[in-house]
C-alpha positions in Angstrom: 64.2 62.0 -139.2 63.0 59.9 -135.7 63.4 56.7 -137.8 65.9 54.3 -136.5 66.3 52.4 -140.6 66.7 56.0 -142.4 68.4 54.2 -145.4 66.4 51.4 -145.3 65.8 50.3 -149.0 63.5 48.3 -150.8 60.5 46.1 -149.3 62.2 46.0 -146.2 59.7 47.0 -143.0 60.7 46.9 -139.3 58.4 47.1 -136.8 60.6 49.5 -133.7 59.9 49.5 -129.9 58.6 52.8 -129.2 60.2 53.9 -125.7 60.4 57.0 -123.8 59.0 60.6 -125.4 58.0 59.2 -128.2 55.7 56.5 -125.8 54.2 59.0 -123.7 53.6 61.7 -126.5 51.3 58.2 -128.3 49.8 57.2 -124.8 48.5 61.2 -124.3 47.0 61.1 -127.5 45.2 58.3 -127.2 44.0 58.8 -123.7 43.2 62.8 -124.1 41.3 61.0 -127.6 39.1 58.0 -125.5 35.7 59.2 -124.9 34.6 56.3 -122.4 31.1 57.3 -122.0 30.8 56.6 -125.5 32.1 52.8 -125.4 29.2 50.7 -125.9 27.1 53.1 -128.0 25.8 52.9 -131.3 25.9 50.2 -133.4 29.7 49.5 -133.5 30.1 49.9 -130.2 27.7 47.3 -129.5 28.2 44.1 -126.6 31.5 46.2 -125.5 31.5 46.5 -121.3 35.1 48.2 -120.9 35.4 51.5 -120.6 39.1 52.0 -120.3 42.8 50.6 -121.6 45.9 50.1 -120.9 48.9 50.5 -123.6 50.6 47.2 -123.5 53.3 48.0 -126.7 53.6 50.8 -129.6 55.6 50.0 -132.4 56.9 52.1 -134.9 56.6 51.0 -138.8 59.2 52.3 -140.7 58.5 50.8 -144.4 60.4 52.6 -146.8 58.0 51.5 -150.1 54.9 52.7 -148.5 56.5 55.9 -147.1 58.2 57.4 -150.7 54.4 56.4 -151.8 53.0 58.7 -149.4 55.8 61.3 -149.2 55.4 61.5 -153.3 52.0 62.5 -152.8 51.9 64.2 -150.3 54.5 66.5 -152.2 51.5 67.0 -155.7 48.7 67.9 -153.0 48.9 71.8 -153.4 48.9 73.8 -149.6 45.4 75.2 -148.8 44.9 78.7 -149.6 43.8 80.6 -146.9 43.3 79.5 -142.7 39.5 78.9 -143.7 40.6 76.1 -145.4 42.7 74.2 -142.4 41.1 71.3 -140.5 41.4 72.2 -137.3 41.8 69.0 -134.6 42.2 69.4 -130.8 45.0 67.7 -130.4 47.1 68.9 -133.4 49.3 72.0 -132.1 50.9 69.1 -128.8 51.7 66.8 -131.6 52.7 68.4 -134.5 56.1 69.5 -133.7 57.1 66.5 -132.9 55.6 64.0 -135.9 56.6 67.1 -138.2 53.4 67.4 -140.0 52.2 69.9 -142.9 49.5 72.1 -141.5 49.3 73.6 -145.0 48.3 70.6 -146.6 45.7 69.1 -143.5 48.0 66.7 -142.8 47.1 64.6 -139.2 47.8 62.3 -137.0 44.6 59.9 -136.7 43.3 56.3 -135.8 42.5 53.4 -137.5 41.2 50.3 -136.0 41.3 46.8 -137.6 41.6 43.2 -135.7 44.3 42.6 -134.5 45.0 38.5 -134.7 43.2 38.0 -131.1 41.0 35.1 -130.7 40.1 33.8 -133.8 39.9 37.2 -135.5 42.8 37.7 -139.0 45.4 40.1 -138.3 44.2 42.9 -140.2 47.4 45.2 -138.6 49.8 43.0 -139.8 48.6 43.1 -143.1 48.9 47.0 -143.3 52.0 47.3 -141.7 53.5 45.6 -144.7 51.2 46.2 -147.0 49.6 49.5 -146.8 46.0 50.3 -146.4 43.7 49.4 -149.3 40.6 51.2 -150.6 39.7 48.4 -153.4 38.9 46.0 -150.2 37.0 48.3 -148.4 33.2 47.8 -147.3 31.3 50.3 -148.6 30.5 52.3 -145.4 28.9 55.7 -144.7 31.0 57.5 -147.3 31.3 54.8 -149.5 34.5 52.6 -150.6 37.0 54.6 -148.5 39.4 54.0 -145.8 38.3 55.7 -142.5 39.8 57.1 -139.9 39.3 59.2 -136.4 40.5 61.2 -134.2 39.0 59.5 -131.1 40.6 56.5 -130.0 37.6 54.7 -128.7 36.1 55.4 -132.3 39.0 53.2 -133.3 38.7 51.0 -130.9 34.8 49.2 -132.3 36.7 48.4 -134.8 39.8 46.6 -133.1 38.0 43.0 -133.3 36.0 41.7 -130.8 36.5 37.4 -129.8 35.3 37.4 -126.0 31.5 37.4 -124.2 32.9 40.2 -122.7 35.3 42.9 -124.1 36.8 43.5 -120.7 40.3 42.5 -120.9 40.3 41.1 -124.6 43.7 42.7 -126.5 43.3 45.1 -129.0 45.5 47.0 -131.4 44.7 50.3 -133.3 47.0 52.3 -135.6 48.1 55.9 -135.8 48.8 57.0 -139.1 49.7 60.0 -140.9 46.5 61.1 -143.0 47.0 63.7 -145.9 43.7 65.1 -146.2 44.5 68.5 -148.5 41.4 70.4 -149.9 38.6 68.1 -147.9 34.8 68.2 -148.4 33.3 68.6 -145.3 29.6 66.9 -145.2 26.8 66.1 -142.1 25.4 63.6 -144.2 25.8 60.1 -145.3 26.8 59.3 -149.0 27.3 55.4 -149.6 27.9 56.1 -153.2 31.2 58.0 -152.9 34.3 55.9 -154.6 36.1 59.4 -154.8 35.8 62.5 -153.0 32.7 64.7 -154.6 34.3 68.0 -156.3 34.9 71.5 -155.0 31.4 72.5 -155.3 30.2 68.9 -153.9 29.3 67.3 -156.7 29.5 63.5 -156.6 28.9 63.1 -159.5 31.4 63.3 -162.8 31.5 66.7 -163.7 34.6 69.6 -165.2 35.1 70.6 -161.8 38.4 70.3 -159.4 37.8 67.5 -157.1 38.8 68.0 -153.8 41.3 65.0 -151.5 39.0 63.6 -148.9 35.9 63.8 -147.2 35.3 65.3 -143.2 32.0 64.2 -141.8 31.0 66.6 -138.7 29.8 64.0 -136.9 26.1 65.3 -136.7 23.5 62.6 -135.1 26.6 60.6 -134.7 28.8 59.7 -131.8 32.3 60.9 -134.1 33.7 62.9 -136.9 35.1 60.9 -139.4 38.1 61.3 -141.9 37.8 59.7 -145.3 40.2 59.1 -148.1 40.1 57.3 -151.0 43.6 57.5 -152.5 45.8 54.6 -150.7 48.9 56.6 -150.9 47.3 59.4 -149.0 47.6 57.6 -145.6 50.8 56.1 -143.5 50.4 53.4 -140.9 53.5 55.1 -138.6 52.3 53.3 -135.4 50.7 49.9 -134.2 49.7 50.3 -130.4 48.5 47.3 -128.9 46.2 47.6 -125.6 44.0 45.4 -123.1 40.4 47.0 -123.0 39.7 47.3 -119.1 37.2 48.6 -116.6 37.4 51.5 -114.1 36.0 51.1 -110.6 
């Protein structure tokens, strides 16, 4: 309903000026999301010095193929059956009113990080924006062939392309996207095997059981929680946010 194309039709995309509200309700996210003590750990985080950002633009996608895609299935994912079965983020009751989001079916607002077209690095962003996200060219990663997301914005950020000696004020750009994750399978362990989501009982396996919509990793002996899916239609990059990494101090 926020859109400014409601009837746009077709393969038509525009990319919106986000001003106002909607801007500071994208800035708190990401800010109350940036763990900077974190920035420089692990091996994704390696080489990067910043430890801070600044927002320099947030568009809004509004792509009418890839929304009725992800509207569509959103719809078949059946509601969770009990409050046991809600994924529960920090950040969700600020946010939800305002994006409109379907607590009974895990739906969230989370990041995704790809290079932006900075230095000599593809622009990975642009690509979605038009395209969609894509699990057939995924690397196989923790949880397999999947696409990934977080709710920290400095987990997104090791992922935002990296073209200088020193990260501090190289231009990044992350996206917020709408993330249906429906009856997930929560895990503390690695599984590099997974092209699917394993099944109700966790089986990764084929086997007669339901399968359940995504995967949650806990984060244990890591520095985030993770959000998997495997479905393409499952996820909807709503916002492109382009930022200079900086230092505090």
């Amino acid at each position: 309903l926020y859109w400014k194309n409601t009837r746009c039709v077709g393969d038509e995309v525009y990319l919106v000026h986000v001003e106002g509200r909607e801007f500071i309700l994208i800035e708190k996210m990401m800010r109350e999301s940036w763990e900077s003590a974190k920035i420089g750990q692990g091996r994704d985080g390696s080489g990067m010095t910043h430890d801070s950002f600044i927002i320099l633009n947030v568009l809004r996608v509004e792509n009418s193929m890839l929304w009725r895609k992800y509207s569509s299935l959103r719809f078949e994912i059946p509601s969770v059956q009990s409050s046991e079965d809600l994924l529960d983020i920090s950040t969700d009751s600020e946010f939800s009113t305002h994006f409109g989001l379907d607590w009974s079916k895990n739906e969230k607002m989370l990041f995704h990080g790809a290079p932006g077209g900075f230095g000599d690095t593809n622009d990975v962003v642009e690509i979605i924006t038009r395209s969609g996200f894509d699990e057939r060219v995924s690397r196989r990663g923790m949880f397999g062939s999947g696409i990934y997301f977080a709710s920290k914005s400095s987990k997104a950020d090791c992922y935002s392309g990296r073209y200088q000696d020193s990260s501090i004020g190289e231009r990044g750009k992350m996206m917020l996207s709408r993330v249906v994750m429906g009856n997930f399978h929560t895990t503390s362990t690695s599984c590099t095997d997974l092209r699917r989501p394993p099944c109700v009982k966790g089986h990764p396996k084929p086997c007669h059981h339901e399968r359940c919509h995504s995967v949650y990793f806990d984060g244990t002996r890591k520095n985030y929680e993770e959000f998997i899916v495997y479905d393409r239609n499952q996820c909807y990059p709503e916002y492109v946010i382009e930022y200079e990494r900086t230092k505090t101090g």
